[in-house]
C-alpha angles and dihedrals in degrees: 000000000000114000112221099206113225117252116230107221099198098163101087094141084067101052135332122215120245120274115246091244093049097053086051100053086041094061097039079054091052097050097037101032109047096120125115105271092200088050116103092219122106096262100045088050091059104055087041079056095048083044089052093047097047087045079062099045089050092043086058099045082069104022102256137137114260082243102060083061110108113181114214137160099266148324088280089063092040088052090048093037095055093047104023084050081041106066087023087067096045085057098047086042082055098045096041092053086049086239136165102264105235111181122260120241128209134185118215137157136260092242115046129134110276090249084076098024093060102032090053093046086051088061095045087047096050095044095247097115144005117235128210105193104200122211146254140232122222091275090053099257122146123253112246111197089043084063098051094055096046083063120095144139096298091051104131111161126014105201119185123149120250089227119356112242100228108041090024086230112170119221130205096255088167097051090045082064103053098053085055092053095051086044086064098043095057087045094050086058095057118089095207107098096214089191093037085234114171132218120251088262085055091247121128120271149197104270101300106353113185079006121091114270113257131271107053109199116221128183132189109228106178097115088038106057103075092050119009127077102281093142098101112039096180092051080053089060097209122137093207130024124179123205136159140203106246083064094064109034096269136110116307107222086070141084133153128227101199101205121203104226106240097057117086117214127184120236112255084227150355137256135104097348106243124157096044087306092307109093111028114193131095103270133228119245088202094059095040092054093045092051094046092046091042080062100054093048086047091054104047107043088036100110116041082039078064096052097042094049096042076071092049098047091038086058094045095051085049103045092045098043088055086065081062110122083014093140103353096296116127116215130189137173108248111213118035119279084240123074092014128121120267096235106045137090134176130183139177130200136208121257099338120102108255082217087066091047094050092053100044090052086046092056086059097058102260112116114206126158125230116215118355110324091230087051095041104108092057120107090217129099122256107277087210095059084040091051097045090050102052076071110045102015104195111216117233098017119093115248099224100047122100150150125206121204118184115183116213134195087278095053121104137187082253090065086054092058087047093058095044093059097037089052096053099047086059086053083050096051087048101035093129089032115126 
């Protein structure tokens, strides 16, 4: 009898396969909900009524009004929707006031997710905004003061991830808002109008009276949500947060942009004005419940799946960093062991192209990612690695080279005894490579 071996999918933080339940309410959506949901007939109203129930049951699972749910086609549109509305609203507020434009500032990282990166650096390049990019330390943590004192009167949008998606760092979301929070509170107190904004009744006003009060703070939450606190959006303290449904076992095609709502955003586009104005299209029922069921399963298997996988990564990091010097090649963690995701793991080593490395493992049946999924076509190095190094430069060990590993609920210690060996049996192959 011929033995099939068993493939190891270790790249998790690209993208996660689709739960078993979530397959099965998808398809009994499909056959029974295919109706219109903007047309007034029976049918239509039905699955409008089932949208509007699932945009509930995903409000709960953070905390949020069903209204604040806005249902777009991944993380990557969130992303764009939160920063590119953002600053689209700021330009029609100040036509439509008949102001002086003064150009809008954010802040940002070094290291976000190019959703942000790119969409932030469109705007630089095209005049529409100024960008301060903070700083990281050697973990990949943003640097806080830098960030304070980024922050001034045309600060607009603050943007940092929840958790990056290549070195799993963890960053204070929390903190971050707090300082934004004090930032505004100091602002509110000023009686200069940096924007020149006016009141409802057209007298001048403190900075934003009867607006919300500049800057608005935004995450991407995409690599947080299956294992990081999202249960409370308003102890968070973000405005925006951005999340999809790869990330968390659930359909790809669908992401949610939870809006505070007090904050105004612009639509990306026009067309028929669903999703309060923000996302026209006609929506899938059978996205909306996966994603809303994905959620559900995330949440409440969240916390004994992190313990079980922090295992799982401690050991990985272990077990790999012991092939370090192993013919001749260095390898070293990149981000800290503390505030990382527990799922995550990213190497570097020493004078081998982390591409190789990806396709040799890859010929054995283990399947890792080098760099970020959606970047990965690219011939440059990680600009996080890149970022976290200018730092803390190791000595030895290539800047641009890394592996990502990302465990999953399918994942167990036994996978991590597969990659070591089959890693070092590609160190072994290319032992004199250079």
């Amino acid at each position: 009898m011929l033995l099939i071996k068993k493939n190891i999918y270790l790249d998790n933080a690209g993208a996660t396969k689709v739960d078993k339940d979530v397959r099965k309410i998808m398809a009994f959506s499909e056959k029974m909900f295919f109706a219109n949901p903007s047309a007034i007939y029976k049918d239509g109203v039905e699955v409008r009524n089932k949208i509007e129930e699932e945009r509930t049951k995903i409000a709960k699972q953070i905390n949020a009004h069903n209204d604040e749910i806005i249902i777009t086609s991944s993380g990557t549109e969130s992303d764009a929707m939160a920063i590119l509305g953002t600053i689209n609203n700021y330009e029609l507020r100040i036509k439509n006031e008949k102001l002086e434009y003064k150009i809008p500032h954010i802040v940002t990282s070094k290291i976000e997710h190019p959703a942000v990166m790119e969409n932030c650096r469109y705007l630089e390049d095209n005049g529409r905004a100024e960008v301060t990019y903070v700083g990281v330390d050697k973990n990949g943590l943003i640097n806080l003061e830098e960030l304070k004192d980024s922050l001034k009167e045309n600060t607009i949008l603050v943007s940092i991830m929840y958790a990056n998606n290549e070195i799993g760092t963890i960053e204070p979301i929390e903190e971050i808002a707090k300082i934004i929070r004090h930032f505004k509170k100091i602002k509110q107190g000023k009686e200069n109008n940096f924007f020149g904004f006016s009141d409802e009744g057209g007298r001048g006003a403190r900075p934003f009276n009867n607006h919300f009060v500049f800057p608005i703070f935004h995450t991407d939450a995409c690599q947080a949500m299956n294992y990081l606190f999202t249960e409370n959006i308003e102890k968070l303290g973000v405005d925006l947060l951005s999340f999809n449904s790869s990330k968390i076992y659930g359909p790809k095609g669908i992401g949610i942009l939870y809006k505070k709502r007090n904050v105004d955003i612009c639509p990306l586009y026009m067309g028929g004005g669903q999703e309060f104005g923000l996302h026209s299209g006609t929506e899938s029922i059978s996205l909306i419940k996966g994603i809303s069921l994905a959620l559900e399963i995330t949440n409440k298997i969240k916390e004994k799946e992190n313990k079980r996988l922090t295992k799982i990564r401690d050991y990985a990091i272990d077990k790999l960093l012991s092939l370090s010097g192993l013919y001749g090649y260095k390898i070293i963690l990149n981000g800290g062991r503390e505030n990382r995701l527990s799922n995550n793991v990213n190497i570097s080593i020493s004078n081998i192209s982390s591409e190789l490395l990806v396709i040799e493992l890859s010929a054995q049946g283990i399947f890792v990612s080098e760099k970020s999924a959606c970047k990965s076509n690219d011939d440059g190095k990680s600009y996080v690695i890149d970022a976290i190094r200018k730092v803390c430069p190791r000595d030895g060990v290539v800047a641009d080279g890394s592996l990502r590993i990302s465990f999953g609920r399918d994942n167990k210690m036994r996978d991590v005894d597969v990659l070591y060996k089959g890693l070092r049996k590609i160190l072994e192959k290319y032992k004199n490579w250079k």
